[in-house]
N, CA, C and O atoms as a CHARMM CRD file, in Angstrom:
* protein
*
  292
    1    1 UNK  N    -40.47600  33.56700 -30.10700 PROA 1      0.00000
    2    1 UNK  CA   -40.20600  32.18700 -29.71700 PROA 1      0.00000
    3    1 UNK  C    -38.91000  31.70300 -30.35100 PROA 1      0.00000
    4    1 UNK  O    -39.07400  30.62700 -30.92700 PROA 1      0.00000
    5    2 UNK  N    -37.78200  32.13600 -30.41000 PROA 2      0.00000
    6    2 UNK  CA   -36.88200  32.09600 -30.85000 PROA 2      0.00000
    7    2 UNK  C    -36.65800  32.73100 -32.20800 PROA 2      0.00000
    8    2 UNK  O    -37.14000  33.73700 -32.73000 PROA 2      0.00000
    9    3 UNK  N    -35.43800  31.48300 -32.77500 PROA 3      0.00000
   10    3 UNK  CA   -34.80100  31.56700 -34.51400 PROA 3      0.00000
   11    3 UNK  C    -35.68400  31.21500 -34.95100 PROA 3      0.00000
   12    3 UNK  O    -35.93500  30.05900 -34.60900 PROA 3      0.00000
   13    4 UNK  N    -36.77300  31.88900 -35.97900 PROA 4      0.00000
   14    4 UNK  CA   -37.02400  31.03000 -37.27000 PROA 4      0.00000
   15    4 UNK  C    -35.63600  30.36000 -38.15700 PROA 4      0.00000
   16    4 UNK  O    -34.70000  31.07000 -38.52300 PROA 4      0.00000
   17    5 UNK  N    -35.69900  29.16800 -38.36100 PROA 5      0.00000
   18    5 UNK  CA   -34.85500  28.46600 -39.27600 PROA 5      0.00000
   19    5 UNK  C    -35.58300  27.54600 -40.43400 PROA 5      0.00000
   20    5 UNK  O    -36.64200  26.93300 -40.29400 PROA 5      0.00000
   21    6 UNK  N    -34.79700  27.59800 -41.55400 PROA 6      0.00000
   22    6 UNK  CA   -34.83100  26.92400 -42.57900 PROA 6      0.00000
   23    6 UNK  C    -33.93400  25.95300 -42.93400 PROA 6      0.00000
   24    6 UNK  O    -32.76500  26.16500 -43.25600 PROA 6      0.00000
   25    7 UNK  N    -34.59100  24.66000 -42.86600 PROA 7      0.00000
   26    7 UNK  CA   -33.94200  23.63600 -43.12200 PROA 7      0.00000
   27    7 UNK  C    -34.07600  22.34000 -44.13500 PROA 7      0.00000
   28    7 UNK  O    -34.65400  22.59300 -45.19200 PROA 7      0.00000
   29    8 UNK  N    -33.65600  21.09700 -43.96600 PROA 8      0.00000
   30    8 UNK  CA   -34.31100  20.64700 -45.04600 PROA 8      0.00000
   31    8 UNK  C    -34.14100  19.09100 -44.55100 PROA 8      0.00000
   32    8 UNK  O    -33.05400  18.79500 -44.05700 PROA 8      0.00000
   33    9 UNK  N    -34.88100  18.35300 -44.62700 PROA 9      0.00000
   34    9 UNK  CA   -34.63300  16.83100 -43.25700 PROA 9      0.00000
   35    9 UNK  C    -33.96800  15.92900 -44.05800 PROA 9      0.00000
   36    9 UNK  O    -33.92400  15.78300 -45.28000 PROA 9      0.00000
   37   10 UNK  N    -33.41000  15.29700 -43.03800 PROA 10     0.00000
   38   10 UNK  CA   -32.29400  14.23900 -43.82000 PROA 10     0.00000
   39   10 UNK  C    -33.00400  12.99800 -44.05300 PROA 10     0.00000
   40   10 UNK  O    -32.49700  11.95100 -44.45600 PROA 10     0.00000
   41   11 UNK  N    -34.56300  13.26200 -43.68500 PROA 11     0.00000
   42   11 UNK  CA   -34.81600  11.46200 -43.98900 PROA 11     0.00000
   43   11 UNK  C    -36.08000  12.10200 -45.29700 PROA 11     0.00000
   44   11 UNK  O    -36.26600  11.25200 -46.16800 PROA 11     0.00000
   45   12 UNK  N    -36.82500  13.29500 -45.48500 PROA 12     0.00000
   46   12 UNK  CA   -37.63500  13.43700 -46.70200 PROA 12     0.00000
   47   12 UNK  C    -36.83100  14.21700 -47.59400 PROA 12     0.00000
   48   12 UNK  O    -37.16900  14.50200 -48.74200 PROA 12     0.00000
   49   13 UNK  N    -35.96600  14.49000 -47.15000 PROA 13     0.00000
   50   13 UNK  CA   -35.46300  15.77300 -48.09700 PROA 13     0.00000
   51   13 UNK  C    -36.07000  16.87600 -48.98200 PROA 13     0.00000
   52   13 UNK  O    -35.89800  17.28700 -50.12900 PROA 13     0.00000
   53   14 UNK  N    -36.82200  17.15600 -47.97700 PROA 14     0.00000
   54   14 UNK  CA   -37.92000  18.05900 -47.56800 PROA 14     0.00000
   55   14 UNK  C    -37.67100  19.76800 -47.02300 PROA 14     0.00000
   56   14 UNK  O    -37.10200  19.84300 -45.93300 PROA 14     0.00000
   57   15 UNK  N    -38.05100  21.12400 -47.69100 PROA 15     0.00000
   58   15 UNK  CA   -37.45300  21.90400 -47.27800 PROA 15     0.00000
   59   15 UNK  C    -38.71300  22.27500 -45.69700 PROA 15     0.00000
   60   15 UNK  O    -39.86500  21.86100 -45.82500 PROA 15     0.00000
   61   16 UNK  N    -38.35400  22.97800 -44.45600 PROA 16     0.00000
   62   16 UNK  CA   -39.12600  23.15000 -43.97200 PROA 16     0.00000
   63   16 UNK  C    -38.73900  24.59200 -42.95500 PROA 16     0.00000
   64   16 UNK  O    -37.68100  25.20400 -43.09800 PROA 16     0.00000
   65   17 UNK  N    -39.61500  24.91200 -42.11200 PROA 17     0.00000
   66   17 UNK  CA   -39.19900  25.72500 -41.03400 PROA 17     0.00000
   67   17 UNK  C    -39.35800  25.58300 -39.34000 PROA 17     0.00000
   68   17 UNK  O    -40.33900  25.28800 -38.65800 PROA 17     0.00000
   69   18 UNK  N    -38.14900  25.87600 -39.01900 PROA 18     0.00000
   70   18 UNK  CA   -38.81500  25.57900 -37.31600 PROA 18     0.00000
   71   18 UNK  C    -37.91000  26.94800 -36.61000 PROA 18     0.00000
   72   18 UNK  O    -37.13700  27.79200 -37.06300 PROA 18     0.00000
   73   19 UNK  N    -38.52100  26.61200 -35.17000 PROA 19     0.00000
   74   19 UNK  CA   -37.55300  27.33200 -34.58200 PROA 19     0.00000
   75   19 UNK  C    -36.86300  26.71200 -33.59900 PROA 19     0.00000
   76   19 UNK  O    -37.25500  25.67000 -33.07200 PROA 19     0.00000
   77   20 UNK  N    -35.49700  27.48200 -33.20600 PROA 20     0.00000
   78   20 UNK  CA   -34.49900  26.91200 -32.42700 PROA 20     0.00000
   79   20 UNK  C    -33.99100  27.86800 -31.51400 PROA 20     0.00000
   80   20 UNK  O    -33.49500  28.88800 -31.99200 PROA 20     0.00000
   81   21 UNK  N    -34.02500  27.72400 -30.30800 PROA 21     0.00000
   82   21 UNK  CA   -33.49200  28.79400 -29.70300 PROA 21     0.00000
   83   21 UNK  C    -32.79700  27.80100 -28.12900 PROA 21     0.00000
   84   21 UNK  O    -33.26400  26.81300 -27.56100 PROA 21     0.00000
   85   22 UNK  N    -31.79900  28.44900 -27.90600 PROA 22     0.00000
   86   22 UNK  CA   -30.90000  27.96300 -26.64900 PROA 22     0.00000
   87   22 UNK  C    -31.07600  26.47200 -26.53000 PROA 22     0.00000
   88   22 UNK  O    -31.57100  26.03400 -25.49100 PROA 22     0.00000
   89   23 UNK  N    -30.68700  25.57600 -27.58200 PROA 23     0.00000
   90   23 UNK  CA   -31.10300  24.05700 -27.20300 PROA 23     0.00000
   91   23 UNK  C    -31.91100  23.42300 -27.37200 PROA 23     0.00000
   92   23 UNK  O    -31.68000  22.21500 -27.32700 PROA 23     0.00000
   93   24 UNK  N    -33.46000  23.94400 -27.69400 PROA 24     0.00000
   94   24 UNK  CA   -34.63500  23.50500 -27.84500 PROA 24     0.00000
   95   24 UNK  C    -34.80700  23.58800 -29.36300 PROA 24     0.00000
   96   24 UNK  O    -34.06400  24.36400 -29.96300 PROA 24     0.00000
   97   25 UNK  N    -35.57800  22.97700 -29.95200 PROA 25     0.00000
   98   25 UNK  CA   -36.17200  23.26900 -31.35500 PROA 25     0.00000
   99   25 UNK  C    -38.13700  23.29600 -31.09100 PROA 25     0.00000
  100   25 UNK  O    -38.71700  23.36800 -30.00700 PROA 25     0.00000
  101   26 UNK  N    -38.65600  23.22600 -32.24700 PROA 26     0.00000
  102   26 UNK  CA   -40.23800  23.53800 -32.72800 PROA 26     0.00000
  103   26 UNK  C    -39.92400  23.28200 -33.97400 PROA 26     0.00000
  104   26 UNK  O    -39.08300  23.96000 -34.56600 PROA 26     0.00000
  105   27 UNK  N    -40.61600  22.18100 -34.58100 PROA 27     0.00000
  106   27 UNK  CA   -40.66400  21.58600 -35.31800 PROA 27     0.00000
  107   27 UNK  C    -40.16100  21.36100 -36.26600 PROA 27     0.00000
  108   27 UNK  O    -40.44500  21.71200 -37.41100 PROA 27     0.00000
  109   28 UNK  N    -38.74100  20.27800 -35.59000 PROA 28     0.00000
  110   28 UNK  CA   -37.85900  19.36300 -35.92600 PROA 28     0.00000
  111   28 UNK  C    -37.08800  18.60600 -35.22300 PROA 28     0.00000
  112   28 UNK  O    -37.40500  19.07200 -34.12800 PROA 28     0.00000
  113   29 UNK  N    -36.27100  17.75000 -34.95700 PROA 29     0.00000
  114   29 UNK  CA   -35.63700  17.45300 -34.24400 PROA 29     0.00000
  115   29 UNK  C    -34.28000  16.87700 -34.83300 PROA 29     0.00000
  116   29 UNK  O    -33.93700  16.22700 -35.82100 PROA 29     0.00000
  117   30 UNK  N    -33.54300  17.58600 -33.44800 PROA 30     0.00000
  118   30 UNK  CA   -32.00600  17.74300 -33.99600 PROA 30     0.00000
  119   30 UNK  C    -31.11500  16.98200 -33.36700 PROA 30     0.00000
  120   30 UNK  O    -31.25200  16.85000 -32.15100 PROA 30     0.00000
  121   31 UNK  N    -29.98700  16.30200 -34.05900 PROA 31     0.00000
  122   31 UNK  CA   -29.14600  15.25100 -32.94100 PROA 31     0.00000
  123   31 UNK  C    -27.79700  16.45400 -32.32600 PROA 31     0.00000
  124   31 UNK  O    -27.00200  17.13500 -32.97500 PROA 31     0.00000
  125   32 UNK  N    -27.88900  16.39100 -31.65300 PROA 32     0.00000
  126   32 UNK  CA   -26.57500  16.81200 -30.36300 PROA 32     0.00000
  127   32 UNK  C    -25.46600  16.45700 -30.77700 PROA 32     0.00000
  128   32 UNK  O    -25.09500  15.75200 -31.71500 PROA 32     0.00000
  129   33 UNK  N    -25.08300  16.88300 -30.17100 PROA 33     0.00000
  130   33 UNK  CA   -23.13200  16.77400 -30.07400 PROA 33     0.00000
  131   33 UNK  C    -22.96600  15.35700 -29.25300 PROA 33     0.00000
  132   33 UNK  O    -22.04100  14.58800 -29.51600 PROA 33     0.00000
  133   34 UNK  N    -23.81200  15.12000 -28.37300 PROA 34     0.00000
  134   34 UNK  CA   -23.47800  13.95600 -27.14600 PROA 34     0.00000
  135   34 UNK  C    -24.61600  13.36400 -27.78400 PROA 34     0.00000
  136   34 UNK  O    -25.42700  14.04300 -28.41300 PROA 34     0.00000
  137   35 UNK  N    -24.75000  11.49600 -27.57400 PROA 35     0.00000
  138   35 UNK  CA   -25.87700  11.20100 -27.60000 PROA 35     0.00000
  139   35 UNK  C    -26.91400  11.90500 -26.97900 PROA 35     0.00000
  140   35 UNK  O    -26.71900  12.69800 -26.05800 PROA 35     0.00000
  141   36 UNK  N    -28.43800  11.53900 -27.63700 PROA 36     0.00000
  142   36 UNK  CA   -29.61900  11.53900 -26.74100 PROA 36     0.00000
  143   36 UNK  C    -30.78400  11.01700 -27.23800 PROA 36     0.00000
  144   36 UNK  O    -30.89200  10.34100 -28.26100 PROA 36     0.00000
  145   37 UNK  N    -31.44600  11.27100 -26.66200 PROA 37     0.00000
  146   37 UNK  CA   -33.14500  10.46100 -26.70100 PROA 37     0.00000
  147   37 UNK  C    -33.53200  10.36100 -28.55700 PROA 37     0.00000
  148   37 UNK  O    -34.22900   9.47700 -29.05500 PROA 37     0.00000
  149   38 UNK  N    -32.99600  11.28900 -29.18000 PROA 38     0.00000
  150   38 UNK  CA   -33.86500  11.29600 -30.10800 PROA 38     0.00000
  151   38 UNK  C    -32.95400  10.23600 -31.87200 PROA 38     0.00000
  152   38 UNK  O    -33.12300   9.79500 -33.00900 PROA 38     0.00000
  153   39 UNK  N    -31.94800  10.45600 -30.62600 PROA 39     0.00000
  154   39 UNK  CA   -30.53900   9.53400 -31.65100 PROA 39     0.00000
  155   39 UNK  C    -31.39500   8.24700 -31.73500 PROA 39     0.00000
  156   39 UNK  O    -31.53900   7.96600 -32.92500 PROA 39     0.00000
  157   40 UNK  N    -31.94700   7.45900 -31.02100 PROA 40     0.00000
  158   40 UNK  CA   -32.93700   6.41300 -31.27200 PROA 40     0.00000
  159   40 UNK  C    -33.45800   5.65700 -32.37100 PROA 40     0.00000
  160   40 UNK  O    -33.51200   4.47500 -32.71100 PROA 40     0.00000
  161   41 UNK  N    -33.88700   6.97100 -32.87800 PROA 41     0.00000
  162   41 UNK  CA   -35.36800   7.38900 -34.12000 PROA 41     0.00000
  163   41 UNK  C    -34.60900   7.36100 -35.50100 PROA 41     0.00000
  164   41 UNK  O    -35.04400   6.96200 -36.58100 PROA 41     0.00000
  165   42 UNK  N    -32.92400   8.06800 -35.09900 PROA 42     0.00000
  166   42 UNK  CA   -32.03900   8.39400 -36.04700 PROA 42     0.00000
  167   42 UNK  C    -31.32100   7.66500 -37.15200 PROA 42     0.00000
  168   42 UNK  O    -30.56000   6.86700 -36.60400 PROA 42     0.00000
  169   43 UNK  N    -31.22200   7.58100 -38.42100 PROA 43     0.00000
  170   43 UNK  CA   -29.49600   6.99600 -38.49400 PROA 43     0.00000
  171   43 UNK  C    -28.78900   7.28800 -38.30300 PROA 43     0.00000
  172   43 UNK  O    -28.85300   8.34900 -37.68300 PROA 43     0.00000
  173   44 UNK  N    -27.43200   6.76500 -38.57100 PROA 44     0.00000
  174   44 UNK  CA   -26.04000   7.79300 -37.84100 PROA 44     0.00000
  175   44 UNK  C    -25.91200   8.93000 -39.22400 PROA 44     0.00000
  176   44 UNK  O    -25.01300   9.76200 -39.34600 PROA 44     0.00000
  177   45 UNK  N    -26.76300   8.76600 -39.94300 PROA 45     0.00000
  178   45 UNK  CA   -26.54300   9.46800 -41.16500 PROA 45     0.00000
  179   45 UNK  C    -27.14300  11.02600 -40.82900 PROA 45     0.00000
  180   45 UNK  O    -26.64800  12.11000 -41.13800 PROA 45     0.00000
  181   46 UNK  N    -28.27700  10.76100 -40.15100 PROA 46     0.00000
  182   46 UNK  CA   -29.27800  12.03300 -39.58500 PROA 46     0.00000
  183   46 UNK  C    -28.74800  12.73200 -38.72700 PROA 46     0.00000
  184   46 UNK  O    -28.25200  12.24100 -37.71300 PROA 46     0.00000
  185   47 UNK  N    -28.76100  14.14400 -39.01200 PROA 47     0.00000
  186   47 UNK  CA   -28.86600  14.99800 -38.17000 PROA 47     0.00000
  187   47 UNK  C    -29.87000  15.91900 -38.10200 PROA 47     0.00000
  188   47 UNK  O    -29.75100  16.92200 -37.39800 PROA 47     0.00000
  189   48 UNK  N    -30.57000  15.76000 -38.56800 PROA 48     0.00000
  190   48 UNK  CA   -32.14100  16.97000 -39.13700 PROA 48     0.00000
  191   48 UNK  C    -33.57100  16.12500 -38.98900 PROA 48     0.00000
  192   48 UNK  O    -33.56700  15.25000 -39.85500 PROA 48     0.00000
  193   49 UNK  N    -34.77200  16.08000 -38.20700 PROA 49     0.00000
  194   49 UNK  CA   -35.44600  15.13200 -39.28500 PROA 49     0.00000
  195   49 UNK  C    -36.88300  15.91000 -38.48200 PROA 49     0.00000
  196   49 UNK  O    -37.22000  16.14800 -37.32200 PROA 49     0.00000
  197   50 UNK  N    -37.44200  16.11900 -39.83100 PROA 50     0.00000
  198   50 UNK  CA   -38.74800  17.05100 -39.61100 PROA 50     0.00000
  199   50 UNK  C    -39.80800  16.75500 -38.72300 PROA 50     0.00000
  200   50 UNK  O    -40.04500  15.54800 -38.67600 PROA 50     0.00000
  201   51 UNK  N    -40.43100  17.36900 -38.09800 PROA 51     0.00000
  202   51 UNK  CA   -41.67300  16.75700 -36.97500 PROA 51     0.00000
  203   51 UNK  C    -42.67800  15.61000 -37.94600 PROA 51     0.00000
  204   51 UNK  O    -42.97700  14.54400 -37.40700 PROA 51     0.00000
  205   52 UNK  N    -43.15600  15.89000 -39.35400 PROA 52     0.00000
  206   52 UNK  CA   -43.77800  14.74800 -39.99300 PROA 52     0.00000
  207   52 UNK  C    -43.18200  13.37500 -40.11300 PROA 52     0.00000
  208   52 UNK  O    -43.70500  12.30000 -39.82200 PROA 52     0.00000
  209   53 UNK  N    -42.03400  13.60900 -40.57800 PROA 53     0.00000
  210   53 UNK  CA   -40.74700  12.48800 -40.19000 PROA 53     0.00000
  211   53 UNK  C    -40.61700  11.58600 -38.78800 PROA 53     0.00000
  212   53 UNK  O    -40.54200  10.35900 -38.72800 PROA 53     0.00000
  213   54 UNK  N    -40.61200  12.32700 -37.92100 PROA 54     0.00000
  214   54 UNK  CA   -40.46800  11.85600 -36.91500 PROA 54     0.00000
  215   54 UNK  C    -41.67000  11.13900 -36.46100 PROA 54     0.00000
  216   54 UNK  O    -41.61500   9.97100 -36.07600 PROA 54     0.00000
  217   55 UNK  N    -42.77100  11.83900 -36.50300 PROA 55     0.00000
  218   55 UNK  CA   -43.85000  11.48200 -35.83900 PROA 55     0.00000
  219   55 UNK  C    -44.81000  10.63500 -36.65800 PROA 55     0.00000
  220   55 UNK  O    -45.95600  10.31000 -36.34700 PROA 55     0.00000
  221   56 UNK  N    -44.08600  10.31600 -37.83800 PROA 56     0.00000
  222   56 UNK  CA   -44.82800   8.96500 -38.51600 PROA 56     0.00000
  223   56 UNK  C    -43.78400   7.62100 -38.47600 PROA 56     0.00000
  224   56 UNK  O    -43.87200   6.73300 -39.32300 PROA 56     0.00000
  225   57 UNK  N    -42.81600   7.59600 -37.41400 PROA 57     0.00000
  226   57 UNK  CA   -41.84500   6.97400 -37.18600 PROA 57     0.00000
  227   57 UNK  C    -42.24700   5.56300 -36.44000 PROA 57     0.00000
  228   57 UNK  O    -41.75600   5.48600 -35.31400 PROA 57     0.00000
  229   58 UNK  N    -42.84100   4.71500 -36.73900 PROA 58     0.00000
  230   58 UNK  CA   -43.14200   3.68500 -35.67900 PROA 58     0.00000
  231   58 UNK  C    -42.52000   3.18800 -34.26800 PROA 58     0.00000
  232   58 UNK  O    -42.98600   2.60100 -33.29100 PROA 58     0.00000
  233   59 UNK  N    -41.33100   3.66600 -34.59800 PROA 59     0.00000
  234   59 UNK  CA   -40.34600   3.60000 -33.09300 PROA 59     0.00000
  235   59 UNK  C    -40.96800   4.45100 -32.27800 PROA 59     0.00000
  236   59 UNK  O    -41.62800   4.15300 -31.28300 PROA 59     0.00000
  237   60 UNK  N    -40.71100   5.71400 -32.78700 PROA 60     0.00000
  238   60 UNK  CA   -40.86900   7.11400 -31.86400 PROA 60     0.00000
  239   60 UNK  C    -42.99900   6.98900 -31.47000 PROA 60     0.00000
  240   60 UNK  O    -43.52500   7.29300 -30.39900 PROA 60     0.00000
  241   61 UNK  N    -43.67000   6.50600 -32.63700 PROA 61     0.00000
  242   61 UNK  CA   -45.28400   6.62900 -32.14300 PROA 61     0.00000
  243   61 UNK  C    -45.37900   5.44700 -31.09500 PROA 61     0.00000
  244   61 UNK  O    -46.37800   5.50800 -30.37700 PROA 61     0.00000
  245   62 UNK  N    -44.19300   3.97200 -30.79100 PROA 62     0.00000
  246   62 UNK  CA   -44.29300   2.99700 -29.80000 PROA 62     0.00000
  247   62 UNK  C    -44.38800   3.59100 -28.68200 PROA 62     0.00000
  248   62 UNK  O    -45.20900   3.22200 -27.84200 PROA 62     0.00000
  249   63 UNK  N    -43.22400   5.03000 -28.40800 PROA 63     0.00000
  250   63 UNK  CA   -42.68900   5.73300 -27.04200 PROA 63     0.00000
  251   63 UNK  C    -43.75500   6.49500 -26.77100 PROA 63     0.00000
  252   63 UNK  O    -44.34900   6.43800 -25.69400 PROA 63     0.00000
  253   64 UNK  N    -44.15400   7.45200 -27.96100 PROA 64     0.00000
  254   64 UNK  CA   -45.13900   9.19600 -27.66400 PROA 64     0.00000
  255   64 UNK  C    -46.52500   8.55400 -28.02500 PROA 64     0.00000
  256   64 UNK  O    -47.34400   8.66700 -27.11300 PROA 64     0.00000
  257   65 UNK  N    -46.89800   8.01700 -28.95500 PROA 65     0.00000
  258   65 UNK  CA   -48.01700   7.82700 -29.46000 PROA 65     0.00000
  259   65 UNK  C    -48.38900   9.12000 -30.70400 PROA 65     0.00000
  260   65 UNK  O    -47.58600   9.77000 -31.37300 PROA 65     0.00000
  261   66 UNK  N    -49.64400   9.16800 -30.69800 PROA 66     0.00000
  262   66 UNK  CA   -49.84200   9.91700 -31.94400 PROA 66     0.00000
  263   66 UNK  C    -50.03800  10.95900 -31.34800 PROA 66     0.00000
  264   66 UNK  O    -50.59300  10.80300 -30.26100 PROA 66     0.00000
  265   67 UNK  N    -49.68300  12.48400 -31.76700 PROA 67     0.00000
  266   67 UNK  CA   -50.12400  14.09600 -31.65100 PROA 67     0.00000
  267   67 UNK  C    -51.65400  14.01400 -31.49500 PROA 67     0.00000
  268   67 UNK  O    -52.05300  13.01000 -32.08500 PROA 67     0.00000
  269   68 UNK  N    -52.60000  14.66400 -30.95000 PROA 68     0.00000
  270   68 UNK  CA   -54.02500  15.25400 -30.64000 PROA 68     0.00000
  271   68 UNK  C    -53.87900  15.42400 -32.16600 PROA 68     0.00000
  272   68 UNK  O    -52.75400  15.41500 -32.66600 PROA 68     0.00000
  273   69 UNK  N    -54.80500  15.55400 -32.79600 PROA 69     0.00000
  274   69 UNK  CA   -55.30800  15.88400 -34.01500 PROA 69     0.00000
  275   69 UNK  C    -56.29300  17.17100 -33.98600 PROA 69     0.00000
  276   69 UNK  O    -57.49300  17.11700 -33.71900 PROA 69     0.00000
  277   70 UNK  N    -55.57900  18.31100 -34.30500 PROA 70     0.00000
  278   70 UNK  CA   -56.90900  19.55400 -33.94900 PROA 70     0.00000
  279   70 UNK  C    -57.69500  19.59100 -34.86400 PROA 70     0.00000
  280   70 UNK  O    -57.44300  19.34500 -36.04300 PROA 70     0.00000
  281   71 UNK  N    -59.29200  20.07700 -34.14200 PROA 71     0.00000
  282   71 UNK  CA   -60.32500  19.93400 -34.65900 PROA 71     0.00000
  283   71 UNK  C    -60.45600  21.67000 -35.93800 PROA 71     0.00000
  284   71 UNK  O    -60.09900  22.84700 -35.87800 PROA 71     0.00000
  285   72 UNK  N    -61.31300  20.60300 -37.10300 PROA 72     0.00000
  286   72 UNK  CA   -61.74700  22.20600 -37.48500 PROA 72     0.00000
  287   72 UNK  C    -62.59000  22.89600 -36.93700 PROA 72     0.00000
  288   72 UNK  O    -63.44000  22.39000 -36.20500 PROA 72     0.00000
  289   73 UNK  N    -62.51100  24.47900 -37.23300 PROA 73     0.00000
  290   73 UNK  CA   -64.02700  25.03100 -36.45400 PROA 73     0.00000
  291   73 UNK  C    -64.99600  25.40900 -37.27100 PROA 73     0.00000
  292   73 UNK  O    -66.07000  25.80200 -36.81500 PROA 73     0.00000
C-alpha cells in the first residue's frame, strides 16, 4: 500500500507513521503545493498534521463527523 513514512505533525509534535504513495496519504494529512480541502483545518504554519490531530479538529468533525469506532472482539 505504498511508502511507509515517518513523520512528525506540526500541530502535536508527535512522531508517527503513514503511508504515501502517488498523491494520496494513510494516516496523515498533507498540504499541497496548490491550495486544497484540507488547507482549511490548517495553519499556514502546517504542513503535516496526524490523523488524531485532524480528526479531533472541531472544524474538520463539523464537515466528516466522527470515524466508526471499532469494536473489540
Amino acid at each position: 500500500m505504498g511508502q511507509l513514512t515517518k513523520m512528525v505533525c506540526d500541530r502535536c509534535k508527535q512522531k508517527f507513521q503513514g503511508y504515501m504513495v502517488e498523491g494520496f496519504t494513510a494516516g496523515f494529512y498533507l498540504r499541497g503545493p496548490a491550495p486544497g480541502n484540507w488547507d482549511r483545518w490548517m495553519s499556514s504554519e502546517e504542513k503535516v498534521v496526524c490523523d488524531r490531530c485532524m480528526q479531533a479538529d472541531p472544524r474538520y468533525l463539523a464537515v466528516y463527523g466522527p470515524l466508526p469506532q471499532k469494536e473489540d472482539d
